[in-house]
C-alpha positions as CSV (number, residue, x, y, z in Angstrom):
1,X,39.3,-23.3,80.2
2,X,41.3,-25.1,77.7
3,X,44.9,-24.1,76.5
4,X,45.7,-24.6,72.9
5,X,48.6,-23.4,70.3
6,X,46.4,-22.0,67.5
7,X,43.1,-20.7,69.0
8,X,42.3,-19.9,65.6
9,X,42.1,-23.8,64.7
10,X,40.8,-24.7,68.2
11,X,37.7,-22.2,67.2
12,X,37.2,-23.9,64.1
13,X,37.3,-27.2,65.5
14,X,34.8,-26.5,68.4
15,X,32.4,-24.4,66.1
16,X,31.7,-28.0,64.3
17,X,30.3,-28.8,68.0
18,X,28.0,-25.8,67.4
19,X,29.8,-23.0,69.8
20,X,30.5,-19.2,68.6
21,X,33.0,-17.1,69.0
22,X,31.8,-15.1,72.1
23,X,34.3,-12.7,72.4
24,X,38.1,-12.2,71.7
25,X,41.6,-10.6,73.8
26,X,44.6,-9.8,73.3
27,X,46.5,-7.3,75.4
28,X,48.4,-6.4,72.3
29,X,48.5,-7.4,68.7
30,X,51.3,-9.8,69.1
31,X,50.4,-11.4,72.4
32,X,48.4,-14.6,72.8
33,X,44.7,-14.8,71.7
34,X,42.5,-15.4,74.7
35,X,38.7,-16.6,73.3
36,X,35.1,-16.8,74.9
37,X,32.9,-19.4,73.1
38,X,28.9,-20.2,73.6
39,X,26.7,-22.9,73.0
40,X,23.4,-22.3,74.9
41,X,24.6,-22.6,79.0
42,X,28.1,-24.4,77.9
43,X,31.0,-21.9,77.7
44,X,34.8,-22.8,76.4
45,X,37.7,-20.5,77.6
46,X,40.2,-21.2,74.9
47,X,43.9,-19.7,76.1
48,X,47.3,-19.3,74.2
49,X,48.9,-18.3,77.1
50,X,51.3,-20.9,77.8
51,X,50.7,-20.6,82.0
52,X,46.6,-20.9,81.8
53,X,45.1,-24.6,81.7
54,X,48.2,-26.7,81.3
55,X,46.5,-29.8,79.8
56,X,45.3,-32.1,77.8
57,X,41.6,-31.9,80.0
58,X,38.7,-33.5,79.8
59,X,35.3,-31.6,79.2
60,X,32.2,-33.4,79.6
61,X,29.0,-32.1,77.6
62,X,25.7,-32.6,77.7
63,X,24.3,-31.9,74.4
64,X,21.3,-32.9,72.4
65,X,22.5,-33.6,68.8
66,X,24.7,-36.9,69.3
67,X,23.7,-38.3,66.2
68,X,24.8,-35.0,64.5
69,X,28.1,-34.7,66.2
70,X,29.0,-38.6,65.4
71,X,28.2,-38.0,61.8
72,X,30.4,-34.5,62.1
73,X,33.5,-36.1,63.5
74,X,33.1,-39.6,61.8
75,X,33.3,-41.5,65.2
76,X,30.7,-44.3,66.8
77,X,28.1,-43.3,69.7
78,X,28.4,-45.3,72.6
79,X,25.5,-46.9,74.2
80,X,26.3,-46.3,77.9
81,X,24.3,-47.1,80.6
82,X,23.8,-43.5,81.9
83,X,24.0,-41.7,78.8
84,X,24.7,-42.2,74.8
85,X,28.5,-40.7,74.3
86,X,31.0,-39.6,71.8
87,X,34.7,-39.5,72.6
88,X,36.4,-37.2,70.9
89,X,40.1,-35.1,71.3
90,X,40.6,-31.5,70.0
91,X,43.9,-30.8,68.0
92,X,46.0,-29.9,71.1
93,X,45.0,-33.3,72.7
94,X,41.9,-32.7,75.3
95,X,39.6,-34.8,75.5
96,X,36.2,-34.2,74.9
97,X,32.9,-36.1,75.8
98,X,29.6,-35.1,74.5
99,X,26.5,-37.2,76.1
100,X,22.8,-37.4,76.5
101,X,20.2,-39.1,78.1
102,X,17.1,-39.9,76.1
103,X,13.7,-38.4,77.7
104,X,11.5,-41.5,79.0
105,X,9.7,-43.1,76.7
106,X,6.2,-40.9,75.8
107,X,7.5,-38.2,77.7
108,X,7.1,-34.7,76.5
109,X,9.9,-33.1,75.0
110,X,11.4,-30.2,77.2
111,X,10.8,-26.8,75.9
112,X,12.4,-23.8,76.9
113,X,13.1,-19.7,75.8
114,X,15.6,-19.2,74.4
115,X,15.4,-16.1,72.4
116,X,13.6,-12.9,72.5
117,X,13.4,-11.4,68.9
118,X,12.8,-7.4,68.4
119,X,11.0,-5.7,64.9
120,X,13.4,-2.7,64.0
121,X,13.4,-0.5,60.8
122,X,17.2,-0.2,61.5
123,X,18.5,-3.6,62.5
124,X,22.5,-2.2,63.3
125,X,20.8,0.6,65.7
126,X,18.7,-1.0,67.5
127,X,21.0,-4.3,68.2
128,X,23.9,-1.8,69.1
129,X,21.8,-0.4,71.8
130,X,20.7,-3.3,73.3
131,X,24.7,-4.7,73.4
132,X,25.9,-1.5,75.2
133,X,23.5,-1.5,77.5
134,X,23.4,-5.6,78.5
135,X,26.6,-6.3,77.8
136,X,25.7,-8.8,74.9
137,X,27.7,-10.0,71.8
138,X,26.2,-8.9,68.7
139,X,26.4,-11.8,65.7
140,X,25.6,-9.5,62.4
141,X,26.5,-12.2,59.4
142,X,23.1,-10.8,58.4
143,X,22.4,-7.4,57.8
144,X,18.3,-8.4,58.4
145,X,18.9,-10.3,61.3
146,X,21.2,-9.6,64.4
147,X,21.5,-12.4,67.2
148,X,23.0,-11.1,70.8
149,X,24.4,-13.8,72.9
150,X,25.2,-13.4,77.0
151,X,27.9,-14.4,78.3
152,X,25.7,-15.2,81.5
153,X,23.3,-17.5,80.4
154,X,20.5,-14.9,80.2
155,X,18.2,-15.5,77.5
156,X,18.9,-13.8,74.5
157,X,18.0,-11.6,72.0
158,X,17.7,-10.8,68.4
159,X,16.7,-7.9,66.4
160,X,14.7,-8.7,62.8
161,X,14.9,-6.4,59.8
162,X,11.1,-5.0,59.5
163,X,10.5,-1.6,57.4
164,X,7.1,-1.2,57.7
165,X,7.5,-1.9,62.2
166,X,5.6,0.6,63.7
167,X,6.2,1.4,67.6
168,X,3.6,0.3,70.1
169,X,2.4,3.5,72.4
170,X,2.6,3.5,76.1
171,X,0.5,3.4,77.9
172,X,-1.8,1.7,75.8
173,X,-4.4,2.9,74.2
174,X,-7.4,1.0,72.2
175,X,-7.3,2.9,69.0
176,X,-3.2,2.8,68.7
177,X,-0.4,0.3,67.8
178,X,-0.6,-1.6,71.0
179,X,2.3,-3.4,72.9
180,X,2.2,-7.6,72.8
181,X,5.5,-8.2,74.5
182,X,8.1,-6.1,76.5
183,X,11.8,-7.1,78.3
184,X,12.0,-6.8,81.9
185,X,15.6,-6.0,82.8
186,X,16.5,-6.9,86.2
187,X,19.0,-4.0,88.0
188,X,21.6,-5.0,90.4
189,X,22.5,-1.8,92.0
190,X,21.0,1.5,91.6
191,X,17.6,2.0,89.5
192,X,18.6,6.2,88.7
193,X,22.3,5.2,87.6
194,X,20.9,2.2,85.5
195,X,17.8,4.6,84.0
196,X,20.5,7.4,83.2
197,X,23.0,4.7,81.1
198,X,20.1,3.6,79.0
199,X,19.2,7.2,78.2
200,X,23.0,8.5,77.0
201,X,22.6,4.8,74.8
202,X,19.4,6.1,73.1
203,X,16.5,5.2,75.1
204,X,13.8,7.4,76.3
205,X,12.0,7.6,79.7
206,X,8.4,7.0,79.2
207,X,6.2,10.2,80.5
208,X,4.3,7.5,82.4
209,X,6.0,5.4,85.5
210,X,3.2,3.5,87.4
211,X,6.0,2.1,90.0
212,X,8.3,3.6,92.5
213,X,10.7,0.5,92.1
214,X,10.5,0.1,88.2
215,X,11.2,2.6,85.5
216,X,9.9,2.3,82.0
217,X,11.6,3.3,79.1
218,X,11.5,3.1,75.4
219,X,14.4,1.9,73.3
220,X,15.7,3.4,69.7
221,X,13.1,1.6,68.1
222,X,10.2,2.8,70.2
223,X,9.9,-0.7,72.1
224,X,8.9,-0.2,75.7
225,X,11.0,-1.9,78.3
226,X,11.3,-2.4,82.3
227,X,14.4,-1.2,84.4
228,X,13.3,-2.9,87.4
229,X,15.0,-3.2,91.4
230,X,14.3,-6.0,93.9
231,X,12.5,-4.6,97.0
């Protein structure tokens, strides 16, 4: 958590580091901004209230695109002998040090998942559904393609623009539109309360359940997806 005078330049200056806006509060219009920003596992606090954070700081980040970010901010990279660094200092004086350590030499590059992407005839509905019920934050610069972000570090999602998507059947069947991928949703608390949210959002609970401690339903767009307890 970082406090700053103007979160609206703070924001700007931290998006050139490749974070989004997360989320945004105020507890009235003319209180201080309080904003949630996201790049991959890193998150920034950014605070106007003048008791939170009392600075200037020092955030250390490890990120990939050096090169990038030197060329971005106009400064050197510094050849350390634990990682290659850029020092730089947001505009209400905290310090910020991005860093990375080269893979070994002939060593394979890491790969990870880091999105889930979703076919939908309507692209607003179905990424609306999937934000109540997770608790993501929907990007929508593009009306074909939304991108949800958690706040958690859970992998996450986006829904494509695809008119012609037709919804898989479940169970499966030879002859029909058959299903290729599905989410597993992981419920910490109670399966029935969890199953009964997800149908007042818009989903539907699948005529077949083949386990006592996962429920299956399908979501606006007719995509099947798990509810599921740990027993």
């Amino acid at each position: 958590m970082l406090r700053v005078r103007d979160a609206a330049a703070a924001v700007s200056w931290w998006t050139r580091l490749g974070f989004a806006v997360e989320f945004e509060h105020r507890f009235e219009p003319h209180l201080p901004l309080y904003v949630g920003l996201r790049r991959d596992d890193a998150l920034i606090h950014l605070s106007e209230h003048a008791g939170d954070a009392r600075g200037p700081s020092l955030v250390y980040l490890y990120l990939p695109d050096i090169d990038r970010i030197a060329a971005e901010f106009e400064v050197e990279v510094s050849e350390a002998p634990w990682a290659r660094e850029v020092h730089l200092v947001d505009p209400d004086g905290n310090r910020v040090r991005c860093g990375w350590v080269p893979p070994p030499a002939g060593a394979p590059p890491r790969l990870r998942v880091s999105t889930v992407n979703l076919s939908a005839a309507d692209v607003p509905g179905l990424s609306r559904f999937y934000a109540r019920l997770l608790g993501y934050a929907v990007h929508e610069d593009d009306p074909d393609w939304h991108y949800l972000a958690a706040s958690d570090g859970s992998v996450a999602l986006s829904v494509q623009h695809e008119p012609t998507h037709r919804p898989p059947v479940w169970p499966q069947t030879e002859h029909a539109q058959q299903m290729q991928a599905h989410l597993e949703i992981r419920v910490d608390g109670d399966l029935t309360a969890a199953v009964d949210r997800a149908v007042k959002l818009g989903a539907t609970l699948a005529a077949y359940q083949p386990q006592d401690d996962v429920r299956v339903l399908l979501d606006p767009a007719g995509h099947p997806f798990c509810l599921w307890v740990a027993t």
